[in-house]
Each structure stands twice: as structure tokens, then as C-alpha cells.
N, C-alpha and C positions, 0 to 999 in steps of 0.2 A: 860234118861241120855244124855248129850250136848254132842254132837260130834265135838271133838277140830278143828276139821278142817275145819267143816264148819263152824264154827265160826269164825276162824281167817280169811276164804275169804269173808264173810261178812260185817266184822270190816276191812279188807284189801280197799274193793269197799266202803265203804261210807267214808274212810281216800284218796281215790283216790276224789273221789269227793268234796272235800275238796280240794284239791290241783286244780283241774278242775275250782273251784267255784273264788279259788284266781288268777287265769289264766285269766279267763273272766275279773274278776275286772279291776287288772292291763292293762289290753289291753283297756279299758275305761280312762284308764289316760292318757292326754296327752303329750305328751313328746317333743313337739317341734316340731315332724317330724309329716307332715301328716301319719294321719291312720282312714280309712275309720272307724272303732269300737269305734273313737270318739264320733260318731254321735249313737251309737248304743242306747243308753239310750232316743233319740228323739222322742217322739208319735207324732202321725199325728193324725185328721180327714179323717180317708179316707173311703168315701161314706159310714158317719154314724158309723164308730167303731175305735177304738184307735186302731195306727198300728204302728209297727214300720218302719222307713223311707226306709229302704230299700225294701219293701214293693210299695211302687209308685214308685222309683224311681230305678237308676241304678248307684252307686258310687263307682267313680274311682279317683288314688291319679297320673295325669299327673305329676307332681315332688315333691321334698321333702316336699314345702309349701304348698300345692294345694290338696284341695278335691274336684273335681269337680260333681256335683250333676244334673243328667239329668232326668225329670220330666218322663213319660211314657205318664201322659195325660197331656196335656198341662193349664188345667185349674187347678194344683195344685201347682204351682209357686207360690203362695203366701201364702196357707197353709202352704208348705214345710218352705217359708222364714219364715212366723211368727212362727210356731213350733221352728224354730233355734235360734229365738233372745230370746222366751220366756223361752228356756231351759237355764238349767245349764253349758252349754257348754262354754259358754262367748266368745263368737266366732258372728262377724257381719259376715252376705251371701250376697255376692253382684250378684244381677241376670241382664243378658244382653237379656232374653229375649230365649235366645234358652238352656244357661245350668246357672245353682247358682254355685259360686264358693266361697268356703271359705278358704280363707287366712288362716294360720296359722302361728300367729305371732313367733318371736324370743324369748326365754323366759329369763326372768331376773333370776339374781343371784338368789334374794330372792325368785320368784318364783320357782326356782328349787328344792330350799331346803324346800320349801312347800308341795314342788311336793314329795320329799324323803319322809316326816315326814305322808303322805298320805298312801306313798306304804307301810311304814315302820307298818301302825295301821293294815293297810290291811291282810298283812303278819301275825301278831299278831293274828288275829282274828282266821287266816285260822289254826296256832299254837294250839292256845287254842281249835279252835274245835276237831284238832287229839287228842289230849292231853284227852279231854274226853271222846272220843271216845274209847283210851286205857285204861281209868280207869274205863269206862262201861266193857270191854271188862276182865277187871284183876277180878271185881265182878262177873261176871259171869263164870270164872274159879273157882273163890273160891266155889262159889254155890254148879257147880257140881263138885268139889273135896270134900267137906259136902255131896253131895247126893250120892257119890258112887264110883266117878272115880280115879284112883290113883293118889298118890300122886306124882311121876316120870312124870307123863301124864301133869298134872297142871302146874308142875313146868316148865315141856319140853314150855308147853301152851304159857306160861308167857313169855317167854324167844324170843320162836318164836314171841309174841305179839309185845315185845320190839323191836324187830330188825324193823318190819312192821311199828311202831313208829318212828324211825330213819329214816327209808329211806324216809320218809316221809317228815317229818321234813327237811329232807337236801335238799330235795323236793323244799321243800319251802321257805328257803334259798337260793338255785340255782335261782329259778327265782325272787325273791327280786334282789338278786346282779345284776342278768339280766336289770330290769327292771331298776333301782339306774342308775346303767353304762350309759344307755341310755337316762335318763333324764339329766345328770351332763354331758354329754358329749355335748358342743358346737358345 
């Protein structure tokens, strides 16, 4: 017979990870403002294995525009730079020889609201995953309410599952709005 509770901390830890998964995401988008997690999606060659840049290097944001990128060995100055123009970042590095620095431009209107309709799918996603998550979670009360467990038990289940749901959910809400505010703000 399923023991209701461990099941709802179960289904509680992979709706948390879900909310963890759209955290990451969003901190990949950029928002105008330097942020070192820009760059986090960036592979390297580094001596023979795909790495991620923070990995060679050592990245810090001197002010709001500015990701300043310092190599470790010095012979990866030009990996690091062609890793950056070849990614998705859309971001030019300009290197002086001792650190690469990438600008981070001023973002236009429309790109903002691009930037919105990005967080906004992201958000969705991370939605529909609790969302299933609950209804994996509602089947398998009913199961063992069929196999034996009472009916008071199931229902308490469900109830509790629900709430686990919500707070979830406003979870992920909270940090959309978060993330929104920060992009649309000039």
C-alpha cells in the first residue's frame, strides 16, 4: 500500500525541481544588465573536452555593461573569443590581450518584449511540468485508494497534493514577474 506521504514529498522534490530548472533558464536570459549566467550555455575546447567557460576562465561583471572574462592559461584567448561569437549569445568579445570583455548592449523596445514572450514560454513549460506532475501524483492516489487505502486518506492526499501545486505554481509566477520587471526596466 503507497504511503501518502511519501509520496506527496516525492512529487513535492521533482515540482521543486521544476521551479530550480526554470530559475536556471531564466538567469540565461539576458536582460540588459551584465550577468556572468549569460555566458553559462558557452562550450569551450578545453584540452580536448567540451567545457563550460567558466571552467578556463574567471568571470566577473566590473559594472552594469561589462563581463569581464580573464583566461587562466593564456593560450585560450582565442578559443574562449571564438566559442562566444559562435554561440547563441549574440554578443561580440573584444580582447586586449590581458582580459576579453563583452559589452552588453542597451536592449531595444522590441527586443524586450521578445525577451518577455521568451520568459513567458519558459514559465509555461516549467507550469505544464508541475501540472503533470500533479496528475501523475492524483493517479496514483486513486490507485492506492482501489488497493486499499481509505477513502478520507485519498481525499486528505489530493487536497494536500493540490496545495503542493499551488505553491508551486505561484512559484513560478513570482519569478516570471521577477524576471519581466527586469527585462522591461530601462
Amino acid at each position: 500500500m503507497t504511503d501518502v506521504k511519501e509520496l506527496l514529498a516525492s512529487l513535492d522534490e521533482r515540482m521543486e525541481m521544476s521551479v530550480m530548472h526554470l530559475e536556471e533558464k531564466l538567469a540565461q536570459i539576458r536582460a540588459g544588465r551584465a550577468n556572468v549566467h549569460i555566458l553559462d550555455s558557452v562550450r569551450i575546447d578545453y584540452y580536448g573536452q567540451m567545457s563550460p567557460l567558466n571552467v578556463a576562465a574567471s568571470l566577473t561583471t566590473p559594472d552594469a555593461r561589462t563581463i569581464a572574462i580573464k583566461p587562466f592559461d593564456k593560450s585560450m584567448f582565442k578559443v574562449i573569443e571564438k566559442a562566444i561569437i559562435n554561440s547563441d549569445v549574440g554578443i561580440m568579445p573584444e580582447n586586449n590581450g590581458e582580459i576579453i570583455r563583452v559589452n552588453i548592449p542597451a536592449l531595444t523596445e522590441e527586443r524586450r518584449k521578445q525577451l518577455t514572450r521568451q520568459c513567458n514560454g519558459e514559465a509555461e513549460e516549467a507550469k505544464i511540468a508541475i501540472r503533470n506532475i500533479r496528475r501523475e501524483g492524483v493517479d496514483k492516489i486513486k490507485k492506492a485508494v482501489k488497493d486499499g487505502l481509505s477513502e478520507d486518506l485519498g481525499k486528505d492526499g489530493e487536497a494536500d497534493l493540490q496545495k503542493l501545486h499551488d505553491k508551486h505554481i505561484k512559484a513560478v509566477d513570482d519569478l516570471l514577474a521577477k524576471k519581466n520587471k527586469e527585462i522591461m526596466t530601462v
